[in-house]
LOKEVO-747641 format. One line per field, with one value per residue (C-alpha): x, y, z; residue number from 1. Coordinates in nm, 4 decimals, decimal comma. Layout:
<atoms>
x c(X	...) .
y c(Y	...) .
z c(Z	...) .
k c(NUM	...) .
</atoms>
This chain:
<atoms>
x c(4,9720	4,6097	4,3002	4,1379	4,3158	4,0552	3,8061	4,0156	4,1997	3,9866	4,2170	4,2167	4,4751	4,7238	5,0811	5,3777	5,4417	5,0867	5,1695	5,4933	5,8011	6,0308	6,0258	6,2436	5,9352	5,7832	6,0683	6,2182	6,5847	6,7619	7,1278	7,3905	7,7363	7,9574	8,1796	7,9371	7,6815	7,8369	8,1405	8,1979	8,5351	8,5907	8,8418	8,5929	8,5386	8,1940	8,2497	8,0610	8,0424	7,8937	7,6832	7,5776	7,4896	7,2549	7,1109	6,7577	6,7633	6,7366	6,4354	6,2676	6,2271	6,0052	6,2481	6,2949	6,6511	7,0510	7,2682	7,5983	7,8539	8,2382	8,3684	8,6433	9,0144	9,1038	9,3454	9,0407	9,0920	8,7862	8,6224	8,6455	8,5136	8,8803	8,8951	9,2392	9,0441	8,6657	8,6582	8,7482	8,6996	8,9329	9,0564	8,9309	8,5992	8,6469	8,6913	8,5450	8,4463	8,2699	8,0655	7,9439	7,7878	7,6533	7,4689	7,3298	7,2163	7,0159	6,8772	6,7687	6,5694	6,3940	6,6594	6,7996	7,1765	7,3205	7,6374	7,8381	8,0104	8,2607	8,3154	8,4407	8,7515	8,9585	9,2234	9,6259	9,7229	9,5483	9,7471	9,6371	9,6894	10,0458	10,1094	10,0665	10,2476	10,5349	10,5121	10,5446	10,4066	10,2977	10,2325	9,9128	9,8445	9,8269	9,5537	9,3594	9,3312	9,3338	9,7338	9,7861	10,1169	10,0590	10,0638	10,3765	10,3324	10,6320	10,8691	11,1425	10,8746	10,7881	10,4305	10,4536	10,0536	9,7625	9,6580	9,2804	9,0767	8,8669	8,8108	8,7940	8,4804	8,6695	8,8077	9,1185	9,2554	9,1436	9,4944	9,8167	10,1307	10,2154	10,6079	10,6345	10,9597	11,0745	11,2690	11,0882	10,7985	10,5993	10,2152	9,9199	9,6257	9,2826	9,1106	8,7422	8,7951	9,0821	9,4338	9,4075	9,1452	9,2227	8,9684	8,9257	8,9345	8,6141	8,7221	8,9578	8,7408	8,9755	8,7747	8,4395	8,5727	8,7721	8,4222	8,1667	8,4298	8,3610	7,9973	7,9909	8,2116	7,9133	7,6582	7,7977	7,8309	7,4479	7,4226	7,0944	7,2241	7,4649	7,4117	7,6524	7,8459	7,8580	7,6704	7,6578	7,9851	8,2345	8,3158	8,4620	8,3979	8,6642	8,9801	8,9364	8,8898	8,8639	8,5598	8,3309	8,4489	8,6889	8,4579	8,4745	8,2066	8,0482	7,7013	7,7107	7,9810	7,6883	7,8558	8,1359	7,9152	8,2374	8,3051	7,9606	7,6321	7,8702	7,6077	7,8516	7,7962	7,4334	7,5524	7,7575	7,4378	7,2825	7,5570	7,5469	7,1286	7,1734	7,4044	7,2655	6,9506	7,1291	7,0780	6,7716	6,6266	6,7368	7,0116	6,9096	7,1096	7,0291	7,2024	7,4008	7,3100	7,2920	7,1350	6,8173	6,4969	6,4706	6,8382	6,8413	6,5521	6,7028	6,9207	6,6458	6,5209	6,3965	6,7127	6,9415	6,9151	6,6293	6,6744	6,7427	6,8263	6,5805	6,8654	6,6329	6,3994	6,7306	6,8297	6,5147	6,4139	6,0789	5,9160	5,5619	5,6334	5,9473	5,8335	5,5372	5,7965	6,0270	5,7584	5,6038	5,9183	6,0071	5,6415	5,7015	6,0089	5,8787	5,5849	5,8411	6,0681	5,8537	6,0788	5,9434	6,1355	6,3474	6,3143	6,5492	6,6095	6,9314	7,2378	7,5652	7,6897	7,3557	7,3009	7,0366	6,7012	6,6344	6,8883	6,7855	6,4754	6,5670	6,6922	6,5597	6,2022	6,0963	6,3521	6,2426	5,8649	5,9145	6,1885	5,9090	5,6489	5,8602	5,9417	5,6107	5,5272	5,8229	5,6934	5,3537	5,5063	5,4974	5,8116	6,1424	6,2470	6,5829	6,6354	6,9755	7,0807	6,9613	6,7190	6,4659	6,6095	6,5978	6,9130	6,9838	7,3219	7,6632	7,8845	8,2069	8,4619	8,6951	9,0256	8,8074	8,7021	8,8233	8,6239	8,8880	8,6174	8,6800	9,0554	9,0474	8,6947	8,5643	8,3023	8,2426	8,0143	8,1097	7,8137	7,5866	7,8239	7,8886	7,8837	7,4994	7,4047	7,2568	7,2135	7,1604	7,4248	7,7283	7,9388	8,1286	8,0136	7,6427	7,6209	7,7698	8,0771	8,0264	8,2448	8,3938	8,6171	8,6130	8,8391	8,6762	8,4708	8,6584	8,4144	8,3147	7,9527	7,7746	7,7651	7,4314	7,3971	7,2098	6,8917	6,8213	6,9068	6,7742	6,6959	6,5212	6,2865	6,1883	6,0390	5,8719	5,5161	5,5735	5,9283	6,0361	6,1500	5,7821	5,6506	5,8897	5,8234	5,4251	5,4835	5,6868	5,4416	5,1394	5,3159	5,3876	4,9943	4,8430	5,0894	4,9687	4,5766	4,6831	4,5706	4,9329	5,0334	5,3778	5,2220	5,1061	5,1918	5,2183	4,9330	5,1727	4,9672	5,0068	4,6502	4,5546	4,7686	5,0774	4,8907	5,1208	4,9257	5,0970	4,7704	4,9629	4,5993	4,2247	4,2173	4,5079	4,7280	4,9724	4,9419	5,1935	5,1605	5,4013	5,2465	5,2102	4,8328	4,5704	4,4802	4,1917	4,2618	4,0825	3,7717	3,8442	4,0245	4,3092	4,5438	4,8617	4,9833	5,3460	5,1990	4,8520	4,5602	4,4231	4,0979	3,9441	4,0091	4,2282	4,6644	4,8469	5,1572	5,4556	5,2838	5,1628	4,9192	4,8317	4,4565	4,2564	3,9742	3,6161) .
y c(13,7960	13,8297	13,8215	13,5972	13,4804	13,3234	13,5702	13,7982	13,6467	13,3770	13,1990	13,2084	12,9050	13,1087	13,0543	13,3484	13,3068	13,3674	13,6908	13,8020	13,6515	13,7158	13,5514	13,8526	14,0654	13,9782	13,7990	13,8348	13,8030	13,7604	13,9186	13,6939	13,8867	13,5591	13,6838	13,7058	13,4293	13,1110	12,9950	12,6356	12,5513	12,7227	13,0007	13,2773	13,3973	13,3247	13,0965	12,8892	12,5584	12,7413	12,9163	12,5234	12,4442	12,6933	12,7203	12,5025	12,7967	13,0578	12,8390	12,7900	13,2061	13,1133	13,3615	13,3304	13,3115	13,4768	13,7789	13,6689	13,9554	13,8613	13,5488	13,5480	13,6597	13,9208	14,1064	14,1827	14,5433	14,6258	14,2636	14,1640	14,4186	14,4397	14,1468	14,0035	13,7057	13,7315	13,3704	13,2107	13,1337	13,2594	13,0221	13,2392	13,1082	12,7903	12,5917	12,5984	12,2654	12,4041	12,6916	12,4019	12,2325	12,5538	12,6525	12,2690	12,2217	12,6478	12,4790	12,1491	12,3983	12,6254	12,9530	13,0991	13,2531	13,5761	13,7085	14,0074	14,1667	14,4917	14,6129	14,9582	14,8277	14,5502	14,4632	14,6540	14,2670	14,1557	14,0286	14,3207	14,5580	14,4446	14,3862	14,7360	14,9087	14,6222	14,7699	15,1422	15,4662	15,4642	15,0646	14,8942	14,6940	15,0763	15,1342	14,9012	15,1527	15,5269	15,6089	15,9487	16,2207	16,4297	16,7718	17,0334	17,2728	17,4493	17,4809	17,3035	16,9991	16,6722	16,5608	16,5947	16,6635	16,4439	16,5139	16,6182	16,7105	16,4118	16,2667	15,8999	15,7404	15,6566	16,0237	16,1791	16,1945	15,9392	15,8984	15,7538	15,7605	15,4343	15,4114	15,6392	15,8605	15,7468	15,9698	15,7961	15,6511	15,9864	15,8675	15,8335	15,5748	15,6512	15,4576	15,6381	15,4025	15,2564	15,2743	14,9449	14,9438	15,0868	15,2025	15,0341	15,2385	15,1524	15,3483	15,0688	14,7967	14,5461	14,6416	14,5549	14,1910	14,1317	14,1267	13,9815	13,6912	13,6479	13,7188	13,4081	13,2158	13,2566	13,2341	12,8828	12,7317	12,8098	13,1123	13,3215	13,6487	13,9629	14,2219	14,4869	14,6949	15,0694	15,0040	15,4100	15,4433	15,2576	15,5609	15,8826	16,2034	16,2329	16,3965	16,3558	16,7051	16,8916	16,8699	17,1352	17,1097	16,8936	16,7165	16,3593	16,1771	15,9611	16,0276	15,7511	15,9501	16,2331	16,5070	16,4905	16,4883	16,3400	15,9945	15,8204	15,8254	15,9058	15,7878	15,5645	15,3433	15,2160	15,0558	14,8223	14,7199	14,6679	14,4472	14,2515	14,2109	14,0923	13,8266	13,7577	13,6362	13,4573	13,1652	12,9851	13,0831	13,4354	13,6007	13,8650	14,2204	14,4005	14,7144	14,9568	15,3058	15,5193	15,8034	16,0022	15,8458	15,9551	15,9020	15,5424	15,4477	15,4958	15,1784	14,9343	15,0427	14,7379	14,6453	14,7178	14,6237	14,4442	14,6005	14,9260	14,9106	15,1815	15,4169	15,6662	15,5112	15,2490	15,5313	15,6618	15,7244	15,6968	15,9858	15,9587	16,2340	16,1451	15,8023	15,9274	16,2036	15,9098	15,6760	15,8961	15,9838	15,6217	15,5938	15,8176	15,6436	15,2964	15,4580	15,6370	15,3303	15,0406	14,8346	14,8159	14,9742	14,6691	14,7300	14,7585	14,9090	14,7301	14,6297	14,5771	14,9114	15,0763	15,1346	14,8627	14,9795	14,9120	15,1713	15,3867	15,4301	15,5141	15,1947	15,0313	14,9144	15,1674	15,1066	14,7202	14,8325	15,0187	14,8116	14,5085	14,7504	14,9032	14,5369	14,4464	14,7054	14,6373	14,3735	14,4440	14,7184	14,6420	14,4918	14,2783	14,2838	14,2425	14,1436	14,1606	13,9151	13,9366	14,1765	13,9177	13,8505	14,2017	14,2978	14,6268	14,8241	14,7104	14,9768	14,8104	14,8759	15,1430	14,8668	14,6002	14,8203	14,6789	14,9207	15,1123	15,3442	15,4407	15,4506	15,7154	15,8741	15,8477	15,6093	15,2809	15,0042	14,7394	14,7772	14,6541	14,2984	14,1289	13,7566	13,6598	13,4904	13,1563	13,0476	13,1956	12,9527	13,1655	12,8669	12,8608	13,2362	13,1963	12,9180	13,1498	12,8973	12,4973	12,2011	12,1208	12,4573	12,8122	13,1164	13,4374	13,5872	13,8636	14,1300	14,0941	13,9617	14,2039	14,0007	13,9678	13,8908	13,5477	13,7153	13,7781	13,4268	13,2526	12,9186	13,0877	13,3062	13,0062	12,8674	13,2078	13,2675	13,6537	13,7011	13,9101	13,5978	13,4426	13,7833	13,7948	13,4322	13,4628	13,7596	13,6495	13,3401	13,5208	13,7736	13,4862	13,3581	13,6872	13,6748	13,3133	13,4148	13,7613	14,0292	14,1070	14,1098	14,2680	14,5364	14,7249	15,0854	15,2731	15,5882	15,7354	15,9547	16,0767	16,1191	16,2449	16,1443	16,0697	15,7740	15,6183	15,4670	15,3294	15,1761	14,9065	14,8474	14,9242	14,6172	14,6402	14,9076	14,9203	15,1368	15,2178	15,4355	15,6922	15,8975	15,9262	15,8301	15,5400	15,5869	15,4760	15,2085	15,2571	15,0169	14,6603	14,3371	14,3422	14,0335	14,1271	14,3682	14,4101	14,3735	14,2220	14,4769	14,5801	14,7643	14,6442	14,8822	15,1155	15,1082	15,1594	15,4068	15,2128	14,9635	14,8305	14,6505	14,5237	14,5990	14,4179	14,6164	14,4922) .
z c(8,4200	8,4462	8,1596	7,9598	7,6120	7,4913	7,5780	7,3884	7,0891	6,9094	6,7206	6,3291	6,2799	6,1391	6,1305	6,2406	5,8644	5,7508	5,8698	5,7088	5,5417	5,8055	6,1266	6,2901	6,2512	6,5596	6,7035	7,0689	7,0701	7,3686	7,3978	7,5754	7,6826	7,6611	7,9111	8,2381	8,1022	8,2139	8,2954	8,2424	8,2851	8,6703	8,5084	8,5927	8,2744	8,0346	7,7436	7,4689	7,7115	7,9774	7,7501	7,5687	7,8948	7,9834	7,6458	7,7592	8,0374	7,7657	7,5496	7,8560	7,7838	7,5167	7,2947	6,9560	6,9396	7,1139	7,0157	7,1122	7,1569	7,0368	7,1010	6,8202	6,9172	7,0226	7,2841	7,4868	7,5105	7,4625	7,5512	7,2453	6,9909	6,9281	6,7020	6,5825	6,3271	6,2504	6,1563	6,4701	6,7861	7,1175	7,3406	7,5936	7,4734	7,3957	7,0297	6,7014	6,7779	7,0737	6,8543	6,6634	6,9182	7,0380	6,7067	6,6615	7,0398	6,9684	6,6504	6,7766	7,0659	6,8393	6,8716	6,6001	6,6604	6,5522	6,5465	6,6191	6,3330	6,4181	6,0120	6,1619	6,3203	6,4067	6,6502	6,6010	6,6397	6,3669	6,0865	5,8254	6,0411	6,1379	5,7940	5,7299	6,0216	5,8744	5,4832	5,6031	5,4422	5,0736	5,0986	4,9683	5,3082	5,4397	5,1973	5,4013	5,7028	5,7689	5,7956	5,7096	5,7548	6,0616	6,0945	6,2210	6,4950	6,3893	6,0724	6,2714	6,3845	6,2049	6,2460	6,5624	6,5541	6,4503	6,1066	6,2162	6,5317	6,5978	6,9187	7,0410	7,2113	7,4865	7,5507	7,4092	7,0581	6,7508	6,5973	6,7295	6,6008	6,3757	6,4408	6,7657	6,7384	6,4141	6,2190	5,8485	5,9367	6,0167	6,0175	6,2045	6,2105	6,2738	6,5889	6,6900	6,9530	7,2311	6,9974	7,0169	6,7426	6,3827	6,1965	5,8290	5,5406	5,3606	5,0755	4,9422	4,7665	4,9064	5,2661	5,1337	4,9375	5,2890	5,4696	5,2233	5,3010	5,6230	5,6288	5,4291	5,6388	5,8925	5,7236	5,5583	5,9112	5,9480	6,1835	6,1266	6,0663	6,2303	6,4208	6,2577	6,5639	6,4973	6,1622	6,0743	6,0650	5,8092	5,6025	5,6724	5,5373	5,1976	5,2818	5,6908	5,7449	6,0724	6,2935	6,3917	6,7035	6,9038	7,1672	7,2402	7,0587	7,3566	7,1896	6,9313	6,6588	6,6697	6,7810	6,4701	6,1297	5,9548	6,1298	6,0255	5,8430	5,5140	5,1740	5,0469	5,3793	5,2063	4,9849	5,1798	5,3114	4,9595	4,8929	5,1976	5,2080	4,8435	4,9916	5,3083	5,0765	4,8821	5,1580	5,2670	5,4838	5,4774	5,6951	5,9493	5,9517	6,2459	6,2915	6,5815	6,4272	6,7197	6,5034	6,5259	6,4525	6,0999	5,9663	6,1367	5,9735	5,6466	5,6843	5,7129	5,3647	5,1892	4,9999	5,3318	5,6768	5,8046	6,1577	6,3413	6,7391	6,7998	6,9927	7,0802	7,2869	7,4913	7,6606	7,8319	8,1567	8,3406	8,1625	7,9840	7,7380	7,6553	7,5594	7,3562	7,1930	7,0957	7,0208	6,7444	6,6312	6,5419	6,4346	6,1603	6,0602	5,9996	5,8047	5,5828	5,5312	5,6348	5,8981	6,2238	6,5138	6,7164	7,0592	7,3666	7,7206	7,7795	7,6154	7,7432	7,6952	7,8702	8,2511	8,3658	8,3452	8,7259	8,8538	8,5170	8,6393	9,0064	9,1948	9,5098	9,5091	9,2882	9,0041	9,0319	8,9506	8,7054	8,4840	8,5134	8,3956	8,1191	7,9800	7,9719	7,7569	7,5334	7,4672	7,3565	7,1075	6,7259	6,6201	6,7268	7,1109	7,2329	7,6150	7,7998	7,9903	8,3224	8,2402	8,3430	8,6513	8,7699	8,7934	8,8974	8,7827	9,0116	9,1273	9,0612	9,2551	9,0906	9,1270	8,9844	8,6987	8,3834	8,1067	7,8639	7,8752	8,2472	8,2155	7,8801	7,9712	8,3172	8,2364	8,2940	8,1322	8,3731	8,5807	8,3458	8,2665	8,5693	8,6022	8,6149	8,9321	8,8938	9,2803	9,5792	9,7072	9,6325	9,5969	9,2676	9,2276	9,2345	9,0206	8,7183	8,7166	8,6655	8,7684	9,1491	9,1975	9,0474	9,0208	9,1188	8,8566	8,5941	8,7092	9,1128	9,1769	9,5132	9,8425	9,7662	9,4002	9,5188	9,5919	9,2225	9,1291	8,8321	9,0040	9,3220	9,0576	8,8531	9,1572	9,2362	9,0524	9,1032	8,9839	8,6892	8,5494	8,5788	8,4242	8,1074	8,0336	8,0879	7,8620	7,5867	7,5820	7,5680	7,2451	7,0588	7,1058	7,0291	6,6933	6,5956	6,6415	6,4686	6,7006	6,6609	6,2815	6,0749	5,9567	6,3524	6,4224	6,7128	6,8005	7,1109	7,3479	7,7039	7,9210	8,2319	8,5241	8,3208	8,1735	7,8946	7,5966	7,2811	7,0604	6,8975	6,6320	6,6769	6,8546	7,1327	7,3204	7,5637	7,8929	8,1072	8,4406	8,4634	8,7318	9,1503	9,1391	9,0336	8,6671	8,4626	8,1902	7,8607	7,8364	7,7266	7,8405	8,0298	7,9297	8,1044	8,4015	8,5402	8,8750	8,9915	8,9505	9,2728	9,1796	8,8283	8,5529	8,7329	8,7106	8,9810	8,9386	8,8117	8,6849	8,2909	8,0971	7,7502	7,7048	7,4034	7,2930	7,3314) .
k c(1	2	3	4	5	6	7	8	9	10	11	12	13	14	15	16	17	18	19	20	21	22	23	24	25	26	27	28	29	30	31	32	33	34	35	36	37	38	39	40	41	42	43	44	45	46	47	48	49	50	51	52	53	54	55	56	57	58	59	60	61	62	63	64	65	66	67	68	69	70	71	72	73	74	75	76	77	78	79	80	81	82	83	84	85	86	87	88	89	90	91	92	93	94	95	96	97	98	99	100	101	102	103	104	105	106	107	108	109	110	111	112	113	114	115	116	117	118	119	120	121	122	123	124	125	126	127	128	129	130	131	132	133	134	135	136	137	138	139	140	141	142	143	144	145	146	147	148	149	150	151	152	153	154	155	156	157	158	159	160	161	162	163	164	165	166	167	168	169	170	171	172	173	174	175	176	177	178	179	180	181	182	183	184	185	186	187	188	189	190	191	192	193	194	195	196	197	198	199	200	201	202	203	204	205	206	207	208	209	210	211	212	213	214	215	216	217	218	219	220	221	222	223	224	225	226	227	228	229	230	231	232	233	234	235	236	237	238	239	240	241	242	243	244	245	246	247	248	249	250	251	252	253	254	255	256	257	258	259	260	261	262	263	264	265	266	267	268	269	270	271	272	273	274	275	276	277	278	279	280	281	282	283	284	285	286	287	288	289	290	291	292	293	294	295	296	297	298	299	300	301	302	303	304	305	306	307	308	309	310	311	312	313	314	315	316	317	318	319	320	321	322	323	324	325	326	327	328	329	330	331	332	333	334	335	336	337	338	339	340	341	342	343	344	345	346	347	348	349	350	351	352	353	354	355	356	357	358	359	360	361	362	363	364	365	366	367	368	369	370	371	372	373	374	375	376	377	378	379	380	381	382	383	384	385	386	387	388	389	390	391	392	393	394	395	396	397	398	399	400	401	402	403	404	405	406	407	408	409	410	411	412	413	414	415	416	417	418	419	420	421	422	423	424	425	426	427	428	429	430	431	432	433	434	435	436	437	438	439	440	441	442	443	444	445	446	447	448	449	450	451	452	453	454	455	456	457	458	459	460	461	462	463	464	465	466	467	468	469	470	471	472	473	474	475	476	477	478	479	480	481	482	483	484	485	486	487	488	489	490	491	492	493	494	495	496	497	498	499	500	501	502	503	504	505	506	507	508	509	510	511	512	513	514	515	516	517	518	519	520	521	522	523	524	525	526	527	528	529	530	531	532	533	534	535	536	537	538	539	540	541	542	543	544	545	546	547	548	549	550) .
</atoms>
């Protein structure tokens, strides 16, 4: 970090809520993948001790609070987001017990804690769904999900076809058979995803009352609010008609118009916002909607969502134009429907940024730079764990791979969620497991996952780790004296030499350097740069700064 603060931001003794009601309008959120965060009983898998553990680790970030993916049972088919009971906790994991130690220890530090919610499907082993495949066709409990007759290729057959076209996420077909070969039971169920997750049928009230239930079973134990998985979807098109076309929707439901996005879906939200304020403080809603700019925006309208991943911009690579394209884009969103874009360039589901941005020494550079200037954009930021550390994408070994992606589609997500390393030492697998003995990790770590450890950057003034907590320090300072404030844009522009600017207010911008050459910096202060400035007022290529105007 480099600059002057006080030089730069005179302080006007206002508070974060001087600025705004909600505290998630500036917030930085970090996401914690349970699984490969910490494993504190030695079995090799994440869970909520290891997690309680490392929790000062995380406030040490200076974040405001943790996205925790599922933790609640499940078969794990899909790690997780194949949940059996929404109001529990899996063994796997740890206790209920444990989760409430968890959310008092995050409290007592100063981090907020939301949840994952999956509304679009559930688990085949959870009770409902069982219930139903138990009751047969014409039932009520098959009301609760998509069963439907399938279709005949011939006179002589006996829906021996699905009753539609669409195509699962994870490659192939969206419907199974519900009683395979039976001579009676003749119907299909809907899964967009693995068969091992039905899709609910949010067309039966029963749906909607069977959620708003657990929503406030969360919310009651104190948790700060949801992030809703696959938020645009819910409802299907009426009468499940055929597709456009048959390809396999990989882009977010996109490519088939009549999985997601359906009208009806807003006013789940309505309902839930009214609810989740209903509390005090308020509940966060942050949502998946892995839509374009324009249609995503229109679920954080004030009386739904608060929050909008913005999709468009996680998936980017190193490319100035692209970013101002996208940029603008969601600019013109949040002045339509007010809610600030919530930033990201990692999730769990996303190839790290590092090898995103093309690997090795370069790839490094650039992901520092490229957080940096996440984090001087207007609005929330979500980091991925071990996103500050570095890491770079792992090419699991194909044996090892564990992703039902990879075994129905070809592609794998597993790169992007192994074990964090913790150590150098790689005793008790870098550090990720705790006690006297561990099994080996359920994804493998690289022989040389140590060199990105957490411990060895803390004690490093130049890490990534040192950057992101300088940075996330020096946000939070700039939002307290108000040079950052709620109500910040974003002018996107590209200049000469592939010279990145995204002016945040009058009074600051953001700059990345996107080209192959030293670029001039607009005039002013510079209070932050991804890597030291070697000639004043000039950026080097792959590198960023936050610039306060004179």
């Amino acid at each position: 970090m480099s600059g002057s603060l006080s030089e730069a931001a005179p302080s006007s003794g206002a508070s974060p809520e001087a600025h705004d009601g909600g505290w998630w309008q500036s917030a930085v959120i970090y996401q914690v993948y349970p699984r490969s965060f910490a494993d504190g009983n030695g079995d090799g898998v994440g869970d909520l001790a290891g997690l309680t553990a490392r929790l000062p680790y995380i406030a040490s970030l200076g974040v405001d609070g943790i996205w925790m993916t599922p933790f609640q049972p499940s078969p794990q088919v899909d790690q997780g987001y194949d949940v059996s009971d929404y109001c529990g906790v899996d063994p796997l994991f740890g206790t209920m017990a444990e989760f409430d130690a968890l959310l008092e220890l995050a409290h007592s530090l100063g981090l907020r804690v939301l949840l994952d919610v999956v509304p679009n499907h559930c688990s085949s082993a959870h009770p409902l769904f069982q219930q139903a495949l138990a009751a047969g066709p014409g039932s009520p409990e098959r009301e609760m999900f998509h069963f439907v007759e399938g279709r005949s290729s011939t006179p002589d057959s006996l829906s021996d076809l699905p009753p539609n076209n669409w195509q699962s996420v994870f490659g192939g077909q969206a419907w199974s058979r519900a009683a395979p070969g039976s001579p009676t039971d003749t119907e299909w169920y809907l899964h967009l995803f693995s068969a091992g997750q039905p899709d609910w049928n949010w067309r039966n009230p029963a749906v909607g009352d069977y959620f708003e239930g657990v929503l406030r079973f969360w919310f009651d134990k104190g948790v700060d609010g949801l992030r809703i998985d696959v938020a645009h979807a819910l409802f299907k098109a009426d009468g499940l008609p055929d597709a456009p076309s048959a390809t396999a929707v990989v882009d977010g439901l996109r490519s088939n118009p009549l999985v997601s996005d359906q009208e009806e879906v807003h006013e789940v939200y309505r309902r839930w916002r009214t609810l989740a304020e209903k509390y005090q403080p308020h509940r966060l809603l942050v949502g998946e909607v892995n839509l374009e700019p324009a249609r995503a925006a229109r679920y954080t309208r004030a009386d739904e969502m608060h929050q909008a991943f913005a999709f468009a911009f996680v998936k980017l690579g190193w490319d100035a134009a692209a970013w101002a394209s996208v940029g603008a884009e969601l600019e013109a969103a949040r002045q339509l429907h007010g809610a600030a874009p919530s930033w990201a360039l990692e999730n769990h589901d996303i190839v790290r940024a590092v090898t995103r941005f093309g690997g090795g020494e370069p790839g490094v550079r650039r992901a520092r730079a490229a957080l940096l200037a996440l984090l001087g954009l207007p609005g929330a930021a979500y980091i991925y764990q071990g996103q500050e550390l570095g890491l770079p994408e792992v090419d699991v070994p194909v044996d090892a791979r564990v992703d039902p992606m990879w075994a129905r589609g070809g592609i794998t997500r597993d790169g992007a969620r192994v074990p964090l390393p913790w150590t150098e030492d790689p005793a008790l697998n870098h550090g990720f497991s705790m006690g006297s003995s561990a099994a080996k990790p359920w994804l493998p770590q690289p022989e040389d996952w140590g060199r990105h450890a957490a411990e060895t950057q803390q004690q490093d003034p130049g890490s990534t780790l040192a950057l992101v907590t300088a940075a996330v320090g020096l946000r939070r300072q700039l939002w307290e004296q108000g040079v950052f404030t709620a109500h910040d844009g974003g002018s996107w522009r590209v200049e000469a030499g592939n010279l990145l600017i995204c002016e945040r207010s009058p009074r600051f911008l953001v700059a990345v350097a996107m080209g192959t050459e030293p670029v001039r910096l607009p005039a002013g202060t510079v209070l932050a740069s991804a890597a030291p400035l070697e000639t004043d007022g000039w950026l080097q290529p792959d590198n960023a700064a936050w610039v306060l105007r004179d």
